[in-house]
DSSP file (Angstrom, degrees, kcal/mol; ACC not computed):
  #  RESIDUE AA STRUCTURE BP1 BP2  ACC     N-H-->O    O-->H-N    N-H-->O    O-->H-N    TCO  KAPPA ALPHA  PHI   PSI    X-CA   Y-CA   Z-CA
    1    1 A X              0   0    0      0, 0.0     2,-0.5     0, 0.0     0, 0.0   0.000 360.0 360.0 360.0 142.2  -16.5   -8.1  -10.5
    2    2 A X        -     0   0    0      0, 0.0     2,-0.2     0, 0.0     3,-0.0  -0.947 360.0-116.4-129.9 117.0  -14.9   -4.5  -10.8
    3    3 A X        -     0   0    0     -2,-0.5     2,-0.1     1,-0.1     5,-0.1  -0.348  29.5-119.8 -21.7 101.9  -11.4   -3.4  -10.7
    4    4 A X    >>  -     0   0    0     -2,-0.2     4,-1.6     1,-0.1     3,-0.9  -0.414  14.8-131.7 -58.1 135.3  -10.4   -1.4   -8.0
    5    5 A X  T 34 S+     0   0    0      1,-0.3    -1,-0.1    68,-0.3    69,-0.1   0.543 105.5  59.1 -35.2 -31.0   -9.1    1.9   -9.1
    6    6 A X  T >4 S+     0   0    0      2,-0.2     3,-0.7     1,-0.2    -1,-0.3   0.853 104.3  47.5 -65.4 -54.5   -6.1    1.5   -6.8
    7    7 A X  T <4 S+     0   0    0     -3,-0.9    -2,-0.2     1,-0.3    -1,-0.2   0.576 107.0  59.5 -86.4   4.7   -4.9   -1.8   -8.6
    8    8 A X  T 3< S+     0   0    0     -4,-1.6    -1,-0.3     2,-0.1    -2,-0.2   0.518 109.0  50.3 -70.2 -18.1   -5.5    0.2  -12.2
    9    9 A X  S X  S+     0   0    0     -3,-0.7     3,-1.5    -5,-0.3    -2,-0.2   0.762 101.7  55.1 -72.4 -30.4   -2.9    2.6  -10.6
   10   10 A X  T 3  S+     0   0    0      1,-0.3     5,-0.2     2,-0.2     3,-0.2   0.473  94.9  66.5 -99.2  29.6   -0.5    0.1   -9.7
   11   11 A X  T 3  S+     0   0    0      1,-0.2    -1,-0.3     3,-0.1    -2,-0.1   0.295  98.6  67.8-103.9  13.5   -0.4   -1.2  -13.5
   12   12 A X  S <  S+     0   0    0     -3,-1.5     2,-0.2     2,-0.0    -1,-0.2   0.598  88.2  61.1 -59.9 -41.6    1.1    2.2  -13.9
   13   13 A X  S    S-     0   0    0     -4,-0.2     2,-0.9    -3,-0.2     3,-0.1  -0.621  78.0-121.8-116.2 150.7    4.1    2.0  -12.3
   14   14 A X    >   -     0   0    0     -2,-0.2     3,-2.3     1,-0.2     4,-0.2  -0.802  24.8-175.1-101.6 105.9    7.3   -0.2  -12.9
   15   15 A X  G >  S+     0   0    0     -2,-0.9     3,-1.8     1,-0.3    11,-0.6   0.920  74.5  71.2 -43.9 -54.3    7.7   -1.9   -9.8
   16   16 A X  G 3  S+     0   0    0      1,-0.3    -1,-0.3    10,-0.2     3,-0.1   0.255 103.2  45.7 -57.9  -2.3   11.0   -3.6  -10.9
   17   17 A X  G <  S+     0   0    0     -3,-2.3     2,-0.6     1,-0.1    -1,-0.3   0.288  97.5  84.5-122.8  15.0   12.9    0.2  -10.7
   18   18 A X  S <  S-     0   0    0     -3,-1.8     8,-4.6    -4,-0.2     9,-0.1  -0.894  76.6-127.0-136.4 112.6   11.4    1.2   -7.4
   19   19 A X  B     -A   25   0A   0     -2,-0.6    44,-0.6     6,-0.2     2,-0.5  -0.108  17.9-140.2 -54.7 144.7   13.1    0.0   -3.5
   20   20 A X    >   -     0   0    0      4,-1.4     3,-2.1    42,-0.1     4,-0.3  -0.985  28.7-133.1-134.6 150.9   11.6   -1.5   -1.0
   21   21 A X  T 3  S+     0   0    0     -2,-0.5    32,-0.3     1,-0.2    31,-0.1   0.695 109.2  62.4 -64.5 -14.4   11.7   -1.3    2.5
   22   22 A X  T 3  S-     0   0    0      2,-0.1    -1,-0.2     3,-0.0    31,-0.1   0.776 113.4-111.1 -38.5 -51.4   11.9   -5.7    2.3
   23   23 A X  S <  S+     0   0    0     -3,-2.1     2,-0.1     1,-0.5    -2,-0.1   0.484  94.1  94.4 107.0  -5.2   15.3   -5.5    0.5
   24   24 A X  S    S-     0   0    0     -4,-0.3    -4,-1.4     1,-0.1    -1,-0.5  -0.527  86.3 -80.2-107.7 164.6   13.6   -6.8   -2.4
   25   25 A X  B >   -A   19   0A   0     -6,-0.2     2,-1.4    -2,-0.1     3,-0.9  -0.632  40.9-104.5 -58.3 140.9   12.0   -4.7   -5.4
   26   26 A X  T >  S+     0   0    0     -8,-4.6     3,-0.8   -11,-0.6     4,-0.4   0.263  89.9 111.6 -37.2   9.9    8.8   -3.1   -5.4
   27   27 A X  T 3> S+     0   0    0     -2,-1.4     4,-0.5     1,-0.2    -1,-0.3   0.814  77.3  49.6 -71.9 -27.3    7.4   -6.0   -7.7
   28   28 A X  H <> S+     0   0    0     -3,-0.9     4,-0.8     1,-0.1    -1,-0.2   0.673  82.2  95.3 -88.2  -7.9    5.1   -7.5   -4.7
   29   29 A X  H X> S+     0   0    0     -3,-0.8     3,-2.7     2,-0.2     4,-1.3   0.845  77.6  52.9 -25.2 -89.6    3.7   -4.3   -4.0
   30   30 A X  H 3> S+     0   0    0      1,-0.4     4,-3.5    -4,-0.4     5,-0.2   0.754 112.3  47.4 -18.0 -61.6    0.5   -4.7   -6.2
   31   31 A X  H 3X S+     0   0    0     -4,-0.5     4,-0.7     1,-0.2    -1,-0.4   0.630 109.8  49.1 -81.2  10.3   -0.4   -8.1   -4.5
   32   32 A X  H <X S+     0   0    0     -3,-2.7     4,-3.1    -4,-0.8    -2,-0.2   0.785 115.5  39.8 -87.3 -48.9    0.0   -7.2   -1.1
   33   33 A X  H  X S+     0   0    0     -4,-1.3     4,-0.8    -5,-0.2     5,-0.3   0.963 110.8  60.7 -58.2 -33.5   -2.1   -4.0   -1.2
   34   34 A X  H  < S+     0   0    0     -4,-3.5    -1,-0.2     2,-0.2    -2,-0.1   0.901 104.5  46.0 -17.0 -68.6   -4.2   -6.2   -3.3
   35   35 A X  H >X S+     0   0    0     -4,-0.7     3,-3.4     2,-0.2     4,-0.9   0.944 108.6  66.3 -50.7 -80.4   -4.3   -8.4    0.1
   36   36 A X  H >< S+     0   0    0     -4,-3.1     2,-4.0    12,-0.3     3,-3.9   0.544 107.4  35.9  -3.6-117.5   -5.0   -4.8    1.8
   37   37 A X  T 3< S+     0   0    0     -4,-0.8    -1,-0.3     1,-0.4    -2,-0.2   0.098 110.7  51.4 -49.3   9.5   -7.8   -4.6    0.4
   38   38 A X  T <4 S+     0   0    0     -2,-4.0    -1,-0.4    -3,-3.4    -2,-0.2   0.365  86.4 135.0-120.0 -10.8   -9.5   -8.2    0.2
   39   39 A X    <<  +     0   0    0     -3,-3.9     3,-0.1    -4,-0.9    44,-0.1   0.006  14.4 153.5 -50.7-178.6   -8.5   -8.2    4.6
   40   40 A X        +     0   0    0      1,-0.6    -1,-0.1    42,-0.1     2,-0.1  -0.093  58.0  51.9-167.2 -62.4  -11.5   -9.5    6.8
   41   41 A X  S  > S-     0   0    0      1,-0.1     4,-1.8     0, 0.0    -1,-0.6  -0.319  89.0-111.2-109.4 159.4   -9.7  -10.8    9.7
   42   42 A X  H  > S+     0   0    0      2,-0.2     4,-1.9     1,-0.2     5,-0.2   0.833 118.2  48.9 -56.1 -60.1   -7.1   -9.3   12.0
   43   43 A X  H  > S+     0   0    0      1,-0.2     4,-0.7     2,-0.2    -1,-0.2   0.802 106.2  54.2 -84.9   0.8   -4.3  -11.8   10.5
   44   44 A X  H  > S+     0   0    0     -3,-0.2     4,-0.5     2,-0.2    -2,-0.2   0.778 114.1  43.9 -89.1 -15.9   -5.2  -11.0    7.0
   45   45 A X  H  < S+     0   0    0     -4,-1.8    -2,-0.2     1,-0.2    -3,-0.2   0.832 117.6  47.0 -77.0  -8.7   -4.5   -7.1    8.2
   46   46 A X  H  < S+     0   0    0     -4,-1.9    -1,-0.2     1,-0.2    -2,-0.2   0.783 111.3  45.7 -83.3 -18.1   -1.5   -8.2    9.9
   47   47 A X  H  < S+     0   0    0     -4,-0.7    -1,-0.2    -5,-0.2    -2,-0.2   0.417 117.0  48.1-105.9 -13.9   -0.2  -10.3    7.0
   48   48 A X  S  < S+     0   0    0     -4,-0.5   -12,-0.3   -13,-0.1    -2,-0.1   0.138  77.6 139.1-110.0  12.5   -1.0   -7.0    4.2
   49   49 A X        -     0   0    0      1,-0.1    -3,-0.1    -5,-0.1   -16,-0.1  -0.016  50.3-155.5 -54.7 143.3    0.4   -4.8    6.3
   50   50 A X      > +     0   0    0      2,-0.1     5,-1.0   -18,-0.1     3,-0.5   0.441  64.2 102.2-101.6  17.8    2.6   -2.3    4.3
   51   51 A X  B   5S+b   55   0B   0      3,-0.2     5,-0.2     2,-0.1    39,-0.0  -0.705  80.0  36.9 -61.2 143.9    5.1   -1.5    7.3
   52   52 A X  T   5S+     0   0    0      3,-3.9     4,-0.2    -2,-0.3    -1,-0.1   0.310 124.3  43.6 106.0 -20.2    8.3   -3.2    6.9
   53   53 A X  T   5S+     0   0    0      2,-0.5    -2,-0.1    -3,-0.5     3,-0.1   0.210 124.4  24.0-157.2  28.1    8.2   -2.7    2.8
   54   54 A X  T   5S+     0   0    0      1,-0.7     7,-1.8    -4,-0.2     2,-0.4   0.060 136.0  23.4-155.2 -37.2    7.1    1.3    2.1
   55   55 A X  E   < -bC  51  60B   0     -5,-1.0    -3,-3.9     5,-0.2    -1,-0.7  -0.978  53.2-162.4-148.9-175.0    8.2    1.9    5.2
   56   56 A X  E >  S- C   0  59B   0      3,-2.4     3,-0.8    -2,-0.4     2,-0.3  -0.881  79.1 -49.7-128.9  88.3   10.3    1.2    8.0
   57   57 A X  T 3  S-     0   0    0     -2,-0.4    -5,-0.2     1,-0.2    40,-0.0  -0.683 127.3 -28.6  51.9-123.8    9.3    3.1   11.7
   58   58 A X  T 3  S+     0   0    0     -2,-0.3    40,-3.4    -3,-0.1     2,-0.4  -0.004 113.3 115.1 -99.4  16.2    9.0    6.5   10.0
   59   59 A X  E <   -Cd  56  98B   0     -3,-0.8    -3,-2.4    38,-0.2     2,-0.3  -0.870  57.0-143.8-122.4 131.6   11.7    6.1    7.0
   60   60 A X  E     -Cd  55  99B   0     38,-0.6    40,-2.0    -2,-0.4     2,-0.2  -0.735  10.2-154.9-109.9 132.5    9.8    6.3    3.6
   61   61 A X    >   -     0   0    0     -7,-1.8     3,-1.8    -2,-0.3     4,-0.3  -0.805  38.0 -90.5-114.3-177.8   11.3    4.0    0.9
   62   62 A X  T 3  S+     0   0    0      1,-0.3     4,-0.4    -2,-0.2     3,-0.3   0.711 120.9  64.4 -63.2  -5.3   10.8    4.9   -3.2
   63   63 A X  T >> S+     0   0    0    -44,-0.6     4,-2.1     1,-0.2     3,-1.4   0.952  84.6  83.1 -80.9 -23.7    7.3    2.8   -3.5
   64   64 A X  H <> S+     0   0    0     -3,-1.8     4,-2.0     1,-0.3    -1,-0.2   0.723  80.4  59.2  -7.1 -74.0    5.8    5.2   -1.1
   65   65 A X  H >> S+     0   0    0     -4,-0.3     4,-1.5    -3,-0.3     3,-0.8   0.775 111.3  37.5 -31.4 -69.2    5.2    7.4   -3.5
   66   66 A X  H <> S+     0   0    0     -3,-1.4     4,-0.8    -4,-0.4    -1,-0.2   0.781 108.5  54.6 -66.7 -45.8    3.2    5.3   -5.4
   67   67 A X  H 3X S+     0   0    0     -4,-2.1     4,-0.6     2,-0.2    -1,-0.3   0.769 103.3  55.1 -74.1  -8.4    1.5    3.6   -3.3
   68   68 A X  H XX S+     0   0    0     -4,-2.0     4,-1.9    -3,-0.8     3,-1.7   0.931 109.1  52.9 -79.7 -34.1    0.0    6.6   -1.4
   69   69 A X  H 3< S+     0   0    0     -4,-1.5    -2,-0.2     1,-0.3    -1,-0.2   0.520 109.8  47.4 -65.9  -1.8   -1.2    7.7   -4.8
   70   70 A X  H 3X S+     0   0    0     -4,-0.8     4,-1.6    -3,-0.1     3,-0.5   0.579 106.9  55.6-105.9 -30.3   -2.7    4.1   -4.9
   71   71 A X  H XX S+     0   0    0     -3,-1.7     4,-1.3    -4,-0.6     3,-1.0   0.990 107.0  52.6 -77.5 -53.5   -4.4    4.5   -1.1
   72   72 A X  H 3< S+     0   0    0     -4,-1.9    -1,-0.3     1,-0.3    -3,-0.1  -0.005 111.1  52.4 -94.6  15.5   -6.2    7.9   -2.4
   73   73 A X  H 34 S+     0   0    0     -3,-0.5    -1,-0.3    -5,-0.2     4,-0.3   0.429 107.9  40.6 -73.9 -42.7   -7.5    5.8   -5.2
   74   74 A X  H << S+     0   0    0     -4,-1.6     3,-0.5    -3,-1.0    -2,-0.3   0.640 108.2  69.0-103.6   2.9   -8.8    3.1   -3.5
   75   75 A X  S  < S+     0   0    0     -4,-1.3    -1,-0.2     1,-0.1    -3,-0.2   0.706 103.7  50.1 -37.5 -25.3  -10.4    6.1   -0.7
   76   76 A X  S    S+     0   0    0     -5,-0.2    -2,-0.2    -3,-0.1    -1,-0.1   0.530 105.8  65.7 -85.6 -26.2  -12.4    6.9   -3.5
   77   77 A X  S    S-     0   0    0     -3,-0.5     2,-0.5    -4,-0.3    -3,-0.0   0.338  98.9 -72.8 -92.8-155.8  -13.8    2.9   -4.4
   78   78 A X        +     0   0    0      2,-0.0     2,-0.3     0, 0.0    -2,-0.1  -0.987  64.5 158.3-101.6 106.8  -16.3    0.5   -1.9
   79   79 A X        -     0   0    0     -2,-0.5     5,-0.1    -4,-0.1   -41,-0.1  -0.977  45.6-104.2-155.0-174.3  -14.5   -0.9    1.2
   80   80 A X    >>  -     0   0    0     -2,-0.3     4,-3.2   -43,-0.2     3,-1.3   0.025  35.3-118.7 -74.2 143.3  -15.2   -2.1    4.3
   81   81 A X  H 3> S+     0   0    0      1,-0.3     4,-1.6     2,-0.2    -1,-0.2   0.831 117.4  59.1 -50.0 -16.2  -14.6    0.3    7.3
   82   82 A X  H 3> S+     0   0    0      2,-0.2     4,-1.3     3,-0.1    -1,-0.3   0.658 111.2  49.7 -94.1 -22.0  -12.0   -1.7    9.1
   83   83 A X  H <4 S+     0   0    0     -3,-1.3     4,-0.4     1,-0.1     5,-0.3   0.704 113.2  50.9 -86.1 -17.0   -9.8   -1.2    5.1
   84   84 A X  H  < S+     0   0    0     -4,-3.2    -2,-0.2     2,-0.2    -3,-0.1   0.823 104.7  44.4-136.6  26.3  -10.4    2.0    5.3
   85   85 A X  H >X S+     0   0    0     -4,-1.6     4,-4.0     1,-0.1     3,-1.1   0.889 120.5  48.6 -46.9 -63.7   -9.2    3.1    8.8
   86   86 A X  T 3< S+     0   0    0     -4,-1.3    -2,-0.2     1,-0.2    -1,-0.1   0.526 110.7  45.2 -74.1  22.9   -6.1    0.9    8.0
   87   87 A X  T 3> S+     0   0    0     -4,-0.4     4,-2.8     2,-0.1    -1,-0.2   0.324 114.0  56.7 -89.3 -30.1   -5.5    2.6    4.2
   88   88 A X  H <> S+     0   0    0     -3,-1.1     4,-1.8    -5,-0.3    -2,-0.2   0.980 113.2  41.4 -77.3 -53.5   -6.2    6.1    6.6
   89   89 A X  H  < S+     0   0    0     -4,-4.0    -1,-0.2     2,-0.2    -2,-0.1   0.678 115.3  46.8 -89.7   4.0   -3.3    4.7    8.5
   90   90 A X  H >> S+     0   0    0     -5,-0.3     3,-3.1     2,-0.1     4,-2.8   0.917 114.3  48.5 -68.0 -70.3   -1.1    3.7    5.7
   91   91 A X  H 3< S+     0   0    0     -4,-2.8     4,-0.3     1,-0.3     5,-0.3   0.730 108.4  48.4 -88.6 -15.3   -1.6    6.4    4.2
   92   92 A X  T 3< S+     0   0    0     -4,-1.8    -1,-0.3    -5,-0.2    -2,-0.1   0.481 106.2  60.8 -89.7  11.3   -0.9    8.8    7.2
   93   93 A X  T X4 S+     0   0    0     -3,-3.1     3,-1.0    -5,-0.2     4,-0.4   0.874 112.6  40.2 -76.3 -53.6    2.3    6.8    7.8
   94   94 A X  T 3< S+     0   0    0     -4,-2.8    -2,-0.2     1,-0.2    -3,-0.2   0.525 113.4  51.0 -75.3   6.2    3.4    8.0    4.0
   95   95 A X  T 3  S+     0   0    0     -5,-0.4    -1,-0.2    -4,-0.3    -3,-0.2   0.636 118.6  39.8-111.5  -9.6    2.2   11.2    4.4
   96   96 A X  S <  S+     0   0    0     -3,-1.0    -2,-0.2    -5,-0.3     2,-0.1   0.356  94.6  87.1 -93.1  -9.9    4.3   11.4    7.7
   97   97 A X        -     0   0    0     -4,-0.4     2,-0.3   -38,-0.0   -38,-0.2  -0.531  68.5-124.1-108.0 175.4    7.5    9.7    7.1
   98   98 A X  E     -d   59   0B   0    -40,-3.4   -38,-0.6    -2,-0.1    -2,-0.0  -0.968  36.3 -82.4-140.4 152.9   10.6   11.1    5.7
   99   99 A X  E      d   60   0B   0     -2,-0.3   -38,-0.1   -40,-0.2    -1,-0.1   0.110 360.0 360.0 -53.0 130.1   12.7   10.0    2.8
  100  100 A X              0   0    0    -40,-2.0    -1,-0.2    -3,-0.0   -39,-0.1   0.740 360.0 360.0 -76.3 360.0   15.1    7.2    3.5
């Protein structure tokens, strides 16, 4: 079994300094894109969704950052076409939204 690149990115970043659109810290980031990326079904994309904790509508909160640099990692890896329309729409929510 082979790391994805993405979640070697997010072992980068300190979660614990970094807001989220939740109200919480960025510390669940990691497993949820994780979750991204593991979807199959329609409620596991609805349940990894990143709305609601990178961003909010169109209002970008600090994990953003990192996690688009985490989407354009794991564009680059193996996944299935239905992860990576919704990482294509993740990532053109962060690339679209403005700073909260």
């Amino acid at each position: 079994m082979s790391i994805s690149p993405a979640l070697i990115q997010a072992e980068r970043v300190d979660w614990s300094s970094l807001r989220c659109g939740c109200g919480q810290m960025g510390t669940h980031i990691p497993e949820k894109f994780a979750a991204l990326l593991a979807a199959t079904s329609s409620r596991d994309f609805v349940e990894a969704s990143l709305e609601g904790h990178v961003y909010v509508q169109s209002l970008l909160f600090e994990v953003a950052v990192p996690v688009t640099a985490m989407i354009v990692a794991a564009l680059h890896g193996p996944t299935s076409d239905e992860v990576r329309l919704r990482l294509l729409d993740e990532l053109g929510a962060c690339v679209g939204g403005e700073s909260h």
